[in-house]
DRENSE-521016 format. One record per residue: residue in one letter; x, y, z of N, C-alpha, C in turn. Coordinates in pm, whole numbers, plus 32768, in hexadecimal, padded with zeros to 4 digits. Layout:
<sites>
AXYZXYZXYZ/...
</sites>
This chain:
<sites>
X896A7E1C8D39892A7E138CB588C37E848CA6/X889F7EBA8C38884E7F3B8C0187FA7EDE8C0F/X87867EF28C6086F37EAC8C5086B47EB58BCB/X86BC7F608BAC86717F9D8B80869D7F708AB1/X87167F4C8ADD873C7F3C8A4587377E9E8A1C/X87137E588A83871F7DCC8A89867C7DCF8A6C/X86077E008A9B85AC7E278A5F85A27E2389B6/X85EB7EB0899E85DF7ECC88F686197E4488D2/X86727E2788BA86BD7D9F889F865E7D3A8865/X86367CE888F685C47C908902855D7CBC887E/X85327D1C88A984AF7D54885184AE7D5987BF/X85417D94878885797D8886F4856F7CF2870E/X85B47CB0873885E17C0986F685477BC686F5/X84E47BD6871E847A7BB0872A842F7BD986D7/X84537C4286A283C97C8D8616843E7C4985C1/X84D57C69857984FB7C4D853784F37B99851A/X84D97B52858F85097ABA858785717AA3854E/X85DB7AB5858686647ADF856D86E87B3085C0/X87367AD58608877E7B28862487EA7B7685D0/X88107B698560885C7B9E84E988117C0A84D7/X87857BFB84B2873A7C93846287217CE484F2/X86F67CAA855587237D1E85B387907D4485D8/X87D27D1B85C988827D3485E788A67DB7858D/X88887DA7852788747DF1847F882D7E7D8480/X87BB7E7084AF875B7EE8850287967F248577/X87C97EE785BC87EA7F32862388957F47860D/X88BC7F4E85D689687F6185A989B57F328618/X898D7E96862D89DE7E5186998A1B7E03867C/X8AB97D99867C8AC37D4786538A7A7CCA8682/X8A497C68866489E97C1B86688A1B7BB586E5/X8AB87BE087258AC67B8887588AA57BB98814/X8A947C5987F78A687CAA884D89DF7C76886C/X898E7C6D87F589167C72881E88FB7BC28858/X893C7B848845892A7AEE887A89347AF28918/X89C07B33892989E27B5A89AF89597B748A1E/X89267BDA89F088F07C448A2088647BDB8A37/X88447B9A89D187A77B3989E987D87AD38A3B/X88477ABB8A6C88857A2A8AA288687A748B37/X88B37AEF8B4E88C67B328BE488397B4C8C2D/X87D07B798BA987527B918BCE87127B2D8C0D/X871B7A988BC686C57A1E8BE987077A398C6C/X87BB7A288C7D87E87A058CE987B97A498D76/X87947AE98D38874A7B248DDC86EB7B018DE1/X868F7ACE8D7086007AB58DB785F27A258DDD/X864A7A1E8DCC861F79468DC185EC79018D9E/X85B779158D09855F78F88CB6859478DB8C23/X854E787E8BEF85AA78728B37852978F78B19/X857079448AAE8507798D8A5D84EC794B89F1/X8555791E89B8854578CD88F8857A7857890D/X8538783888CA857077A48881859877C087EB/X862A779D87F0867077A387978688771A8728/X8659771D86AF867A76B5866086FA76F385DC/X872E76878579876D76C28527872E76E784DE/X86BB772384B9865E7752846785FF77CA8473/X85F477B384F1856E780F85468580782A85DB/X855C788B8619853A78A286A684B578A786C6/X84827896874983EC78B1875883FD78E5881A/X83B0790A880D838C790D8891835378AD88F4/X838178BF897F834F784D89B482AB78828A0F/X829978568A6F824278668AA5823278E38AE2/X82AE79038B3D82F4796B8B68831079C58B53/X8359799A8ABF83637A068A90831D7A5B8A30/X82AF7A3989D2824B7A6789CE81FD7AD58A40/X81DB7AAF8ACA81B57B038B3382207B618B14/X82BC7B438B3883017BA38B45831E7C048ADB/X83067BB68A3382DB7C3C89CF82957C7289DF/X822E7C728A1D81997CAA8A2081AD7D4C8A7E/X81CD7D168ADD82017D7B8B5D82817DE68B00/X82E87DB78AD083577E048AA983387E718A11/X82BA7E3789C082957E768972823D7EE489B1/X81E07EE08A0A81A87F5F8A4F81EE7F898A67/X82537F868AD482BE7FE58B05830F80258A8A/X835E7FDC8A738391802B8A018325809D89BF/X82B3807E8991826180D389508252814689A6/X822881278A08820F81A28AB0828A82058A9E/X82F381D88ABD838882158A8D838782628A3E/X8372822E89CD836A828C8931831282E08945/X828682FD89678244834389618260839A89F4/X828B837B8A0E829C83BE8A9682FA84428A83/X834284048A3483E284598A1D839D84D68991/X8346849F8953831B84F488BF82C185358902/X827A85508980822785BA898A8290861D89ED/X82E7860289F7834686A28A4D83B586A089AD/X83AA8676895183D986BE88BD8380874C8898/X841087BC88A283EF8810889A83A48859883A/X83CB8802879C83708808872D8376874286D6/X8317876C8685830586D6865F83B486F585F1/X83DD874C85C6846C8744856684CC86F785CF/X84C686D7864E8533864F8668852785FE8672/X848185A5863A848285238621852684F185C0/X856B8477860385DE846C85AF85C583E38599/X863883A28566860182EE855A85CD82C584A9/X85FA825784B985DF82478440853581E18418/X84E7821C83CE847081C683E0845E81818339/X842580E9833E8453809B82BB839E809682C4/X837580A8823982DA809D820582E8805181A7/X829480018170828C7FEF80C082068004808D/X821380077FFA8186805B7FCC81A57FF77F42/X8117801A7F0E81187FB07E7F816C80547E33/X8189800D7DC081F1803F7D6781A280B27D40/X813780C97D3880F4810E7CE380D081817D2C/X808F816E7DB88095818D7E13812382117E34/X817E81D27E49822A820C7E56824F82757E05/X823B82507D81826682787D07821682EF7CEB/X819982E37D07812483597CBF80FD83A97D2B/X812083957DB680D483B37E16814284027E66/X818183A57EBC81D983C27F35825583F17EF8/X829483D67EA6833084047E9F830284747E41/X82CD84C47E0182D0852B7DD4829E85B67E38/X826E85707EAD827385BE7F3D82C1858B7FAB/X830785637FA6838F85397FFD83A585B08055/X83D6860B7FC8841A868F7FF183EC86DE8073/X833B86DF806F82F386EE80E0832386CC8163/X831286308144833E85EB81C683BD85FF81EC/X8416862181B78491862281D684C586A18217/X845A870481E1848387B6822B8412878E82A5/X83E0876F82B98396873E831D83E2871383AE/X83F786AE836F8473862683B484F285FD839E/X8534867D837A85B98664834E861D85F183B2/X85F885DA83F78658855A845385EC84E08453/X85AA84CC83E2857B845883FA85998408836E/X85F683AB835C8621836B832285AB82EF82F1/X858F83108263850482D782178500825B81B9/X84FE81D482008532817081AB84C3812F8128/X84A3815B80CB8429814C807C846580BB803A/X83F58068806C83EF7FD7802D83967FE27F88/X83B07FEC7F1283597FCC7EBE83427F4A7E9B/X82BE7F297E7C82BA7E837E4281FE7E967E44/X81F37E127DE381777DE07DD481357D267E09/X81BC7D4B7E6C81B97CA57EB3815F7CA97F56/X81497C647F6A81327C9B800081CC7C9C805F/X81C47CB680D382057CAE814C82017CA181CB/X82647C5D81F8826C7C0B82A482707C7A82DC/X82407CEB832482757D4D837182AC7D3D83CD/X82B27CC7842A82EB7C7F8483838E7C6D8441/X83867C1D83F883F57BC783EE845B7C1B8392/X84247C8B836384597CF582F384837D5F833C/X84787D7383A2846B7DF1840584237E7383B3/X83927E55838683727ECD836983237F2983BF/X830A7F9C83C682AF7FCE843382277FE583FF/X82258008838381BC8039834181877FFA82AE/X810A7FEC829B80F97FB982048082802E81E1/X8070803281587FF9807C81317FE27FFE80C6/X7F2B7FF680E47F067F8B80A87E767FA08080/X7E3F7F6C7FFA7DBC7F977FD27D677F038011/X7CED7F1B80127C957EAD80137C5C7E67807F/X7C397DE180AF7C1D7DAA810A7C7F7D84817F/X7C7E7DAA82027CCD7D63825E7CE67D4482C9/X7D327CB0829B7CDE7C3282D77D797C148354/X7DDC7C5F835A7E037C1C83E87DEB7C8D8444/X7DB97C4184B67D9B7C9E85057DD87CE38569/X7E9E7C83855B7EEB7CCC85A77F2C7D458584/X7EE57D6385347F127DE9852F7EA87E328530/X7EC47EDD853F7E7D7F4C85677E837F6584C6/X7E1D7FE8848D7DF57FFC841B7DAE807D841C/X7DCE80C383E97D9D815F83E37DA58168833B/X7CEE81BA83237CCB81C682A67CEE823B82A4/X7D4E825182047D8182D781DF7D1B830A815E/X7CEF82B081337CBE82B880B97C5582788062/X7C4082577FC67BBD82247F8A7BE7821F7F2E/X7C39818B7EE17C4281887E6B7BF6819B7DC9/X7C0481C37D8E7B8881D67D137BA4815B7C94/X7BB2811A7C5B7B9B80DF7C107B7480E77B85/X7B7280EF7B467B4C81217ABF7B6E80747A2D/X7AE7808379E77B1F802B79717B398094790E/X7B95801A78AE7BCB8079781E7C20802277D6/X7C09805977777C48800976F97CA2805F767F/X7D068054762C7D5A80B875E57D0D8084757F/X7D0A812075147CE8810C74807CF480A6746F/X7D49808B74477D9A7FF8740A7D337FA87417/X7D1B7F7674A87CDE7EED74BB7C4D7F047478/X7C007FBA748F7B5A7FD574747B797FC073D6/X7BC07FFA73907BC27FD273047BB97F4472B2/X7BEC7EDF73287C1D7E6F72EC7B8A7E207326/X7B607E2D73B37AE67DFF73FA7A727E397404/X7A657EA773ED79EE7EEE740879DC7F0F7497/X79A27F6774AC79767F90752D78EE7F6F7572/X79207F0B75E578A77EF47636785F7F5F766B/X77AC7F14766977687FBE769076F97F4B76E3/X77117EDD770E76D17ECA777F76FD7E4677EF/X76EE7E30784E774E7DE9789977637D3E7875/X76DA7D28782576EA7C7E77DE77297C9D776E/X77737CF8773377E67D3576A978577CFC76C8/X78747D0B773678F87CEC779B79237C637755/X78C57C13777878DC7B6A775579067B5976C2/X78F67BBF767979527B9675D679CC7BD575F1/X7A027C0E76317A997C7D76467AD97C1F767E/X7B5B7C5B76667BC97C1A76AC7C237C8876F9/X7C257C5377837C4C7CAA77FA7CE77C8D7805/X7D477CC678457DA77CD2787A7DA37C8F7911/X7DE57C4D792D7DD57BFD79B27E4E7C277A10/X7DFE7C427A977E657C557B017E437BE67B4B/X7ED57BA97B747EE17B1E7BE97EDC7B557C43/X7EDF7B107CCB7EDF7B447D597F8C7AFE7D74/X7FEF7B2C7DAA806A7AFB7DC680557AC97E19/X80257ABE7E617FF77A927F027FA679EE7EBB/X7F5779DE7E987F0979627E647F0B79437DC0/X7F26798C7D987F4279617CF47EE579707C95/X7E5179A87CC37DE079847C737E0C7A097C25/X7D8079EF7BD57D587A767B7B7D117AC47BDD/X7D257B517BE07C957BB67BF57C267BAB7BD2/X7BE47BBF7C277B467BAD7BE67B1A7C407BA7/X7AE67C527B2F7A8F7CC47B2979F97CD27B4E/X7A287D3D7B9979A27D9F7BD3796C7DE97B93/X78DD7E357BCE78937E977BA478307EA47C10/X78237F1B7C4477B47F387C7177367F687C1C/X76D67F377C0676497F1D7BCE75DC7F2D7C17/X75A27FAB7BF875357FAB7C5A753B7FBE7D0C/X75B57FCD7D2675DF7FB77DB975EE7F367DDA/X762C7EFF7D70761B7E477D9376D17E4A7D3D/X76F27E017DB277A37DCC7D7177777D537D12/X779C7D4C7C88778F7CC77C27780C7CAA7BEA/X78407C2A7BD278B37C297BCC788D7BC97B2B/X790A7BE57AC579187BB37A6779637B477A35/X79787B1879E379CB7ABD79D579E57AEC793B/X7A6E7B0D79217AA17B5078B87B2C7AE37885/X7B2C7A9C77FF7B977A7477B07C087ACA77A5/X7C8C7A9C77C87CE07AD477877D5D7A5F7766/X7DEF7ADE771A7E3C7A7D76F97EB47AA57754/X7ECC7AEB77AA7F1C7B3577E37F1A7B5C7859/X7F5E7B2478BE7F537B3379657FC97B747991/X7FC17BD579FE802E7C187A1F802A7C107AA4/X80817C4E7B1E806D7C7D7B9880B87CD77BCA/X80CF7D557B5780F87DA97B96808B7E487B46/X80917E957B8880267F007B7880887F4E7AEC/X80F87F697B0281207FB37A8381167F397A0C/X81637ECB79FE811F7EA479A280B67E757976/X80377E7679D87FC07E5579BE7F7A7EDF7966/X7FC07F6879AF7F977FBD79547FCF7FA9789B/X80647F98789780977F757821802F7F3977B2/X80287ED177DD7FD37E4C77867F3E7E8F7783/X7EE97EF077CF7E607F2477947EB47FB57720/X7EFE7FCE77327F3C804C76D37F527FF1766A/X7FAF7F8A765C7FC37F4275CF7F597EF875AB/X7EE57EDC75B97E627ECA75B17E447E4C75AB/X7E7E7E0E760B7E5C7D7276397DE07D337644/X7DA37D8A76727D197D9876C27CE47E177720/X7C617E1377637C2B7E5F77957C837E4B784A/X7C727ECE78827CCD7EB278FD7C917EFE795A/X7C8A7ECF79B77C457F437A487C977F707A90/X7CD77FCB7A967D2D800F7B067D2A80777B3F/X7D5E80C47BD97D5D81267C2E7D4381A67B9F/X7CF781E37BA27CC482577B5F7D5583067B7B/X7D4F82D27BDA7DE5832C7BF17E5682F57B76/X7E62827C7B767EEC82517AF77EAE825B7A9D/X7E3182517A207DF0826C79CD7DEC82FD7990/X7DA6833079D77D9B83E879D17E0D8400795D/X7E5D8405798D7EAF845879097EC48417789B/X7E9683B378807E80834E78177DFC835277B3/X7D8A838B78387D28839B77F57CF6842677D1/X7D50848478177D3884FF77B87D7D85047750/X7E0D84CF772D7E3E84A576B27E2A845A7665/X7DAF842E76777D7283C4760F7D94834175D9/X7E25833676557E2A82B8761D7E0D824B7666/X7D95826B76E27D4981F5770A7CA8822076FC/X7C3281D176ED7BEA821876D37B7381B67739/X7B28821477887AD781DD78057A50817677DB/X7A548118781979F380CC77B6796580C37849/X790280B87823786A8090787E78B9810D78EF/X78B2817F78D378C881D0793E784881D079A0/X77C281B9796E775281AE79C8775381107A23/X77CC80EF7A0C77AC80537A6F784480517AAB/X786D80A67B1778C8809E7B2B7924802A7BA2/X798180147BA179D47F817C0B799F7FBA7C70/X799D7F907CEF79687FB47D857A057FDD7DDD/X7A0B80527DFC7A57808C7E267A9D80207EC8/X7B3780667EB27B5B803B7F307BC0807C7F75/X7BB080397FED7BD2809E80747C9F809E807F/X7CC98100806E7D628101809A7D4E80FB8140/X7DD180C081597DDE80C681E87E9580C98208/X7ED5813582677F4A80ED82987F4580A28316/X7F7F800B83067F8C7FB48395801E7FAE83C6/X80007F90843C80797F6E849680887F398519/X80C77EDE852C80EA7E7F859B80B97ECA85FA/X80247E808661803A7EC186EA80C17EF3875C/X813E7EA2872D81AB7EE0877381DE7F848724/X818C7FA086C981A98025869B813780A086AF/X80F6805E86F0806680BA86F6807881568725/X811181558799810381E987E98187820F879D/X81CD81DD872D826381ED86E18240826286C0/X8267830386F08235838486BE82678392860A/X82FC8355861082FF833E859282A082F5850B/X82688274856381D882758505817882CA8501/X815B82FB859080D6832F857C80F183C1851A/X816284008512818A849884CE818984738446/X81C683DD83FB81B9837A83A0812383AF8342/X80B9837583C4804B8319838E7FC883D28375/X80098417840C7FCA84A083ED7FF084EA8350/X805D851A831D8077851F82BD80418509824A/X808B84618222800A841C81B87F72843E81B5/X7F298446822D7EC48443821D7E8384C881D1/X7EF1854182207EDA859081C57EE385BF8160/X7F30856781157F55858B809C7EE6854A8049/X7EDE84AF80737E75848480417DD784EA8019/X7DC184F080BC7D428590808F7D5485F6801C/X7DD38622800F7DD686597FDF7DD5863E7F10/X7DBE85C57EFA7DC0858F7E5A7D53857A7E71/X7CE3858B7E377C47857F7DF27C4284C47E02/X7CA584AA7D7B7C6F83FF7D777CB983AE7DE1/X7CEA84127E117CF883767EAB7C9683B57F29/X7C5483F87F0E7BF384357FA07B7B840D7F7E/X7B5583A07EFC7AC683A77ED57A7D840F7E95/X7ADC847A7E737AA184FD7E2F7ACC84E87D97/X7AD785347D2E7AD685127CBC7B2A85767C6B/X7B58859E7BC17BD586017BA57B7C866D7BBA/X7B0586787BC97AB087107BB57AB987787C26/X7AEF87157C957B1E87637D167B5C87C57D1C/X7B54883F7D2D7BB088BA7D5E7C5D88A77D5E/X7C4688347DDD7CC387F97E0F7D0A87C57DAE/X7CE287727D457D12873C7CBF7DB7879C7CA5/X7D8588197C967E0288827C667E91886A7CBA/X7E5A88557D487EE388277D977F2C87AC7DB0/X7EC187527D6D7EE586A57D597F5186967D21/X7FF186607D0D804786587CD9802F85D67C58/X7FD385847C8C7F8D85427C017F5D858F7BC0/X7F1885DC7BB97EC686687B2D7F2E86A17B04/X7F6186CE7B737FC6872E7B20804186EA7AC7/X805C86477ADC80A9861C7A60806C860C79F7/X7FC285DC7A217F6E85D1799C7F6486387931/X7F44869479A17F3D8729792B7FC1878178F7/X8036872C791D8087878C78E280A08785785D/X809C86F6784480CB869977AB804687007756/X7FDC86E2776B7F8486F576F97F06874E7765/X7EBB87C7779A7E6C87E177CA7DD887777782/X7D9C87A677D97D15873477A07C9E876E77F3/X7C40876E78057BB487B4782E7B9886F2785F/X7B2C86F578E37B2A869479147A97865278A6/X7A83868978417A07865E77AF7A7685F77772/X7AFD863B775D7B62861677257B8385887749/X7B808567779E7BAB84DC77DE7B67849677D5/X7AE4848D77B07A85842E77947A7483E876F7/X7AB9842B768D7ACD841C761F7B5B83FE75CC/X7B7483B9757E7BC683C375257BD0840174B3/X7C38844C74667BF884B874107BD884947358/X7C0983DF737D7BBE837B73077B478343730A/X7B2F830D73E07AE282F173E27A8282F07443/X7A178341743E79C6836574A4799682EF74E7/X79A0830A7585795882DA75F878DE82AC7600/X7869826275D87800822F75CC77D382517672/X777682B976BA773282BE77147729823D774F/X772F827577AD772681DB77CD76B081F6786F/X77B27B777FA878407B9D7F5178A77B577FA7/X78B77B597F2E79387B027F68799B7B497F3C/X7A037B527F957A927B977F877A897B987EF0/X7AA57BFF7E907AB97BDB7E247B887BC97E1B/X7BA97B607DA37C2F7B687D9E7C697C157D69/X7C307C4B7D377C687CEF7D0E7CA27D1C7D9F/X7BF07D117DFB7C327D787E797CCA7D437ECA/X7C807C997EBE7D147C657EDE7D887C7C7EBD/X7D9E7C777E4B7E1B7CB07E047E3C7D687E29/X7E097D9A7E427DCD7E3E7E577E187E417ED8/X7E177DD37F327E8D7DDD7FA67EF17E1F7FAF/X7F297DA07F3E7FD17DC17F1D7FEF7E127E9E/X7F657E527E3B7FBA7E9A7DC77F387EFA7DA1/X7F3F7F627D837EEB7FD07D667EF57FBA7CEF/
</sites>
């Protein structure tokens, strides 16, 4: 018996909880991979799983014995990627997911990068605004905004979300424009749920260096980031979102920035991943990457459009192609001028799973 593949085996059926989805991952027929966990117990003399018609788990044993086979394996991998003669033969296929917005505005319009980069690394992009099992999904990688709270996983900050409120003509014509933070309480907001718990978002503001959170009426709840943008464009209500998806909305005037002097309290991007992926060179070439790309956009580094860097942001440059705009420009509508201006909150919560 291949020790060494009876190893990988084990290790897939144990992140996947599943011998089918590892079977699936590893392009085995599933009846191979049964084999292969049956021969394993049989040399060591030990059950590894307990098998139900529903679920597997580990036993006592085998737990220790994941523990041990995930280092090694990792030792292996990294062992073998530092006598790679250049990082272009990372090969393998690596599965991430990213909120939609995230994917769409960010990463797949630099793919191309990654791909002359890493041409043998086969790039499985999960989009969604749900959360995910990384375990049970076989993912390796997530990029995620906000607070976080499991601690089995590892977490590297790429970034600094920005936040921004705003509201379309439409709604300032029909409501007027708030010009101080107890204004709020006559408006009617656009509501994001958390998919994960169901609530509403809370709205924020940092005040004074003090997080204050609001409580805003509305008629309209969503949980996904593109149509949460939708419904502040058709002028539902007032809406707070990533300042990166805004921007070209608000130099085109058709969102318009409201209490720019009291702005949401920024938050932290991070990509995580299963301690059994910590030495995966394919993550870490992954997570190096992103990060730099991230640096490289103003509103995800905590920097702002006035940045230098702005010009090479592939967000600016869709903003400014439609309509150029001067960054005076974005603060106004050209009907209607801009008036100068803890507990987990549910936003950041939601901020997890959707930018």
């Amino acid at each position: 018996m291949d020790r060494f593949q009876a190893m990988q085996v084990f290790v897939r059926v144990v992140d996947a909880n599943s011998f089918t989805r590892a079977a699936d991952s590893l392009s085995l027929p599933r009846t191979t991979v049964t084999t292969i966990i049956q021969n394993l117990e049989r040399l060591l003399g030990v059950r590894l799983l307990n098998r139900t018609t529903r679920r597997i788990g580990l036993t006592p044993d085998g737990a220790g014995y994941y523990q041990h086979c995930v280092r090694i394996l990792a030792d292996v991998e990294e062992t073998e990627a530092c006598f790679q003669e250049a990082a272009l033969r990372l090969k393998g296929r690596l599965r991430i997911d990213v909120p939609t917005s995230i994917g769409r505005l960010i990463l797949i319009p630099a793919l191309c990068d990654f791909h002359d980069k890493y041409p043998d690394v086969e790039l499985v992009l999960g989009l969604g605004d749900r959360p995910v099992d990384m375990v049970q999904e076989a993912v390796d990688c997530v990029i995620r905004a906000g607070d976080l709270e499991d601690s089995s996983l590892v977490a590297r900050r790429i970034g600094t979300l920005q936040t921004v409120t705003c509201a379309s003509p439409t709604y300032v014509a029909r409501q007027g424009l708030p010009q101080t933070i107890e204004a709020l309480r006559d408006h009617h907001a656009v509501h994001y749920f958390s998919s994960r718990t169901g609530r509403n978002c809370a709205w924020d503001f940092n005040v004074d260096g003090k997080h204050q959170e609001v409580d805003m009426r509305g008629a309209v709840a969503v949980n996904e980031a593109g149509a949460y943008l939708d419904c502040g464009l058709k002028g539902f209500g007032l809406i707070q979102v990533p300042r990166y998806m805004a921007l070209p909305h608000l130099q085109s005037g058709e969102l318009i920035e409201v209490l720019p002097q009291w702005k949401p309290s920024p938050t932290a991007i991070s990509v995580l991943y299963p301690q059994s992926r910590q030495l995966s060179p394919k993550v870490r070439a992954f997570t190096d990457w992103v990060a730099e790309l991230f640096a490289g956009c103003p509103l995800l580094s905590g920097r702002d459009e006035t940045d230098p860097a702005a010009a090479h942001c592939g967000v600016y440059a869709r903003s400014q192609g439609a309509q150029p705009a001067t960054v005076a420009a974005t603060m106004q509508s050209p009907a209607l001028p801009v008036v100068p201006q803890r507990r987990r909150s549910a936003r950041e919560e939601a901020a997890e799973y959707a930018l």
